[in-house]
KOLBAKOL-578143 format. One line per 10 residues: number of its first residue (from 1); their letters; for each residue x, y, z of C-alpha. Coordinates in Angstrom, 1 decimal, padded with zeros to 4 digits. Layout:
NUM> a> X Y Z ~ ...
REM end
This chain:
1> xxxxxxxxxx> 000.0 000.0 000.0 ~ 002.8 002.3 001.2 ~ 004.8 002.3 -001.7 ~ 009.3 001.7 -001.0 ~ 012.2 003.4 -002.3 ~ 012.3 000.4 -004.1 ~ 009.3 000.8 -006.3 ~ 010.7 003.9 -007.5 ~ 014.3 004.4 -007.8 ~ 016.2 004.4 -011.1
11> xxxxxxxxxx> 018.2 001.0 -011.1 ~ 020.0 001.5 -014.6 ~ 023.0 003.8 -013.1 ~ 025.5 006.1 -014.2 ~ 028.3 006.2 -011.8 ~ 031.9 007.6 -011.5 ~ 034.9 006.8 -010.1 ~ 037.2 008.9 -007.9 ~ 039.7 009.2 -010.3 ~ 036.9 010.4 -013.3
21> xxxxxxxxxx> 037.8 013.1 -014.8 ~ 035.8 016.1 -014.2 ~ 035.4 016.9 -018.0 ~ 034.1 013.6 -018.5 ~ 031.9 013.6 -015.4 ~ 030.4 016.9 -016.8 ~ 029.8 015.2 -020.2 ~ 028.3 012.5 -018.8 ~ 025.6 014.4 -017.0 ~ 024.9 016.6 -020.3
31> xxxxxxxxxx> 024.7 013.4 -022.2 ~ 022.3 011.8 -019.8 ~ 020.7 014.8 -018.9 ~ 021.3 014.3 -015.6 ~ 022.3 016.4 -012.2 ~ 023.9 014.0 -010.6 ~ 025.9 010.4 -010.4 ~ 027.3 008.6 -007.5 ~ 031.1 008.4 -006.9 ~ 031.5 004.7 -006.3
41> xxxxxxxxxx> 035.0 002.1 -005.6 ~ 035.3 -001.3 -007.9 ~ 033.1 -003.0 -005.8 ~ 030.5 -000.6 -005.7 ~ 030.6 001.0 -002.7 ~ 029.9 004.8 -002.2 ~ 032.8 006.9 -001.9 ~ 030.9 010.4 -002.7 ~ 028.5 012.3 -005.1 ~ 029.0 014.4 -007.5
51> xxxxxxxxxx> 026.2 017.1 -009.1 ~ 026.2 019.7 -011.7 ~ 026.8 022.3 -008.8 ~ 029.6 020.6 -007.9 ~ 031.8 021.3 -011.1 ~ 030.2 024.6 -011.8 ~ 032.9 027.2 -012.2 ~ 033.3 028.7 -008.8 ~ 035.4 031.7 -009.1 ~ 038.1 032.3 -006.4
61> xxxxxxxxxx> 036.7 029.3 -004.0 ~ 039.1 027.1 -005.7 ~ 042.0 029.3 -005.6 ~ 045.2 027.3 -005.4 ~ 043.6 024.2 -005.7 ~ 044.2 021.2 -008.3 ~ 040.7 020.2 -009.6 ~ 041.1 017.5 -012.0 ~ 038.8 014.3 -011.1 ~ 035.7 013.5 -009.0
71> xxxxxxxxxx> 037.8 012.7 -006.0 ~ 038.3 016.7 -006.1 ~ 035.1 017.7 -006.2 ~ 032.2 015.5 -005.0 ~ 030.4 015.6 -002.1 ~ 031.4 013.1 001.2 ~ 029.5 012.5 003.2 ~ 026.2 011.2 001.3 ~ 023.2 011.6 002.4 ~ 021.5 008.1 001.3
81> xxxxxxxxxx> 018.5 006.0 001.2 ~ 017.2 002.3 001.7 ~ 015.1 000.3 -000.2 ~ 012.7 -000.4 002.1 ~ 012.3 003.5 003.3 ~ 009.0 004.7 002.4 ~ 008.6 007.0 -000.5 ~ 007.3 009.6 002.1 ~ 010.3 008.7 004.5 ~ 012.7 009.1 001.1
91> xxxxxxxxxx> 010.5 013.0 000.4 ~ 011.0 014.2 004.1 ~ 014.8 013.0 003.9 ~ 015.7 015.1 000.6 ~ 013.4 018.3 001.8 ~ 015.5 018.6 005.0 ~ 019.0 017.7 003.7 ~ 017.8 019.9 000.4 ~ 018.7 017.7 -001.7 ~ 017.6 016.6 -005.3
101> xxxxxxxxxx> 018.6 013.5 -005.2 ~ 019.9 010.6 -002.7 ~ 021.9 007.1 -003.9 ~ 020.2 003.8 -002.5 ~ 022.6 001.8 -000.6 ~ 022.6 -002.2 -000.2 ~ 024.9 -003.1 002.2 ~ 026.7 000.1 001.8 ~ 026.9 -000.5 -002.3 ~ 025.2 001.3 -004.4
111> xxxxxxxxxx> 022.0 -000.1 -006.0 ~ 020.0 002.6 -007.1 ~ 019.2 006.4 -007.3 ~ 016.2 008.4 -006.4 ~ 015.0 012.0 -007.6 ~ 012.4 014.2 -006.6 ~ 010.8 013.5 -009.5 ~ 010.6 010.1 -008.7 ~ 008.6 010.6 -005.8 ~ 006.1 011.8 -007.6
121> xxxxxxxxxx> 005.1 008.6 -009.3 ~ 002.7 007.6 -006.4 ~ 000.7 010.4 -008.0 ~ 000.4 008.7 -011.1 ~ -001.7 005.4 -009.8 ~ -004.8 004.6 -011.3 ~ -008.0 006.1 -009.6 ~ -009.0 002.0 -009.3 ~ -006.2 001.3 -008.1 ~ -006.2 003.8 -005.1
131> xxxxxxxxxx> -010.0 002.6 -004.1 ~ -008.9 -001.0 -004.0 ~ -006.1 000.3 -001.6 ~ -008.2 002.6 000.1 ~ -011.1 000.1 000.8 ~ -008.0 -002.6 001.6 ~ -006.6 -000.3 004.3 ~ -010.3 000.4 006.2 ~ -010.8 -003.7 006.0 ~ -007.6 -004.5 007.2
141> xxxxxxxxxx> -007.2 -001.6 010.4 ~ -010.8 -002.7 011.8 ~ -011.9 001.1 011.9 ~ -014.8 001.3 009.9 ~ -016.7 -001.7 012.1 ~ -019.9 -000.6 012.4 ~ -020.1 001.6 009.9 ~ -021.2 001.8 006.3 ~ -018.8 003.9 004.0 ~ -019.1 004.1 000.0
151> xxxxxxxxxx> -015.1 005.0 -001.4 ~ -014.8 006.8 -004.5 ~ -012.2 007.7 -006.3 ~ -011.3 010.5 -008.9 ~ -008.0 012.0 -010.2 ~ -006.9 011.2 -006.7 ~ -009.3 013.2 -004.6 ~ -011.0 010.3 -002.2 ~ -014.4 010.5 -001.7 ~ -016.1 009.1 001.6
161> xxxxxxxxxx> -019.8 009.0 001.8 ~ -021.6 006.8 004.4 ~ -022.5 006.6 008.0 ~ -020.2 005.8 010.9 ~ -020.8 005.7 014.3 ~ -018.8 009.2 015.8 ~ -016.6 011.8 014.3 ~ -013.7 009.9 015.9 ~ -014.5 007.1 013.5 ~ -015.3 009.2 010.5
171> xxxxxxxxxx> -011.5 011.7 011.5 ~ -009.6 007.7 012.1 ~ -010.9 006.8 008.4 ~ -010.1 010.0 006.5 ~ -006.8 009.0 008.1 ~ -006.2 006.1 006.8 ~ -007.4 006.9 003.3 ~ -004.8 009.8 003.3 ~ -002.2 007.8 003.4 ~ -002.7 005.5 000.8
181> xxxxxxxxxx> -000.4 006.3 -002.0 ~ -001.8 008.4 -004.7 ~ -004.3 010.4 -002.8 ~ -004.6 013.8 -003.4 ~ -006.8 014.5 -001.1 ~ -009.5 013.5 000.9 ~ -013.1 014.5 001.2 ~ -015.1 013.4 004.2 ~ -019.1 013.6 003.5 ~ -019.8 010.5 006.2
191> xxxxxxxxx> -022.6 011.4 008.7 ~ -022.8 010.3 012.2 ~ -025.7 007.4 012.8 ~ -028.0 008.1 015.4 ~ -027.5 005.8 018.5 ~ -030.4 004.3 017.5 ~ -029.2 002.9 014.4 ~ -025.5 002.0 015.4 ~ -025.9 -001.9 017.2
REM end
């Protein structure tokens, strides 16, 4: 339901090696159109990153200093993700480092890279396949037990119509339907059974 890091990330990479040169880093990430490659050893592991910010001329910051391959210029340490971190978990990590981008690391070796852009392919999910989820989540949690709630589903926007037992019900299943992947939004038009009709 939640989807991973996994589910998203780029697995066909472009890396570098510490002893790149920069030229040829800089055509690389033209070629591939690009921001950004890991720095990686023979065996994978992640030694550094370097970005398009990274080799851009800096003026007198590099003053007396020999700039020739990646080892030179890339960043270390690297902020990183796991596959199994959530795609929300891999959002919050690259707003507060502000990143654009974070390598995936398997055993400290590099397996794949994800973008900003790739976060946003949660977004993409079919409006069926969010209601299936959506209706799967309330099923599985036990929260909408004695109640009756219709799900629909378009361009995202959840749609809860029905009758639940108390507004701590109706707040606990506009919960869980927000945080299905994919969903936009969510609007909450269940009403609150008498006692009468709640058993």
């Amino acid at each position: 339901m939640n989807m991973l890091v996994a589910d998203v990330m780029t697995v066909r990479l472009l890396c570098a090696r510490a002893e790149t040169p920069v030229k040829e880093v800089a055509r690389r990430l033209v070629r591939n159109r690009i921001g950004g490659m890991p720095v990686v050893d023979a065996e994978g592991q992640l030694q550094g990153m370097v970005t398009e910010s990274d080799i851009q001329p800096l003026g007198n910051e590099r003053a007396g200093r020999i700039v020739q391959t990646a080892a030179d210029v890339m960043t270390r340490p690297v902020i990183s993700l796991s596959e199994e971190d959530t795609v929300a978990e891999a959002a919050r990590v690259l707003s507060r480092h502000r990143i654009k981008r974070a390598p995936v690391l398997r055993e400290g070796r590099v397996v794949g890279i994800v973008t900003k852009s790739d976060l946003l392919r949660p977004y993409l999910r079919a409006d069926g396949e969010i209601r299936l989820d959506v209706e799967e989540a309330l099923l599985d949690d036990g929260v909408s037990e004695g109640a009756t709630v219709e799900v629909t589903v378009d361009e995202g926007i959840v749609r809860l119509a029905g009758t639940v037992r108390d507004q701590r019900q109706s707040a606990l299943i506009s919960k869980l339907a927000r945080a299905v992947d994919g969903v936009v939004d969510v609007q909450d038009l269940m009403v609150t059974a008498t006692p009468q009709a709640v058993r």
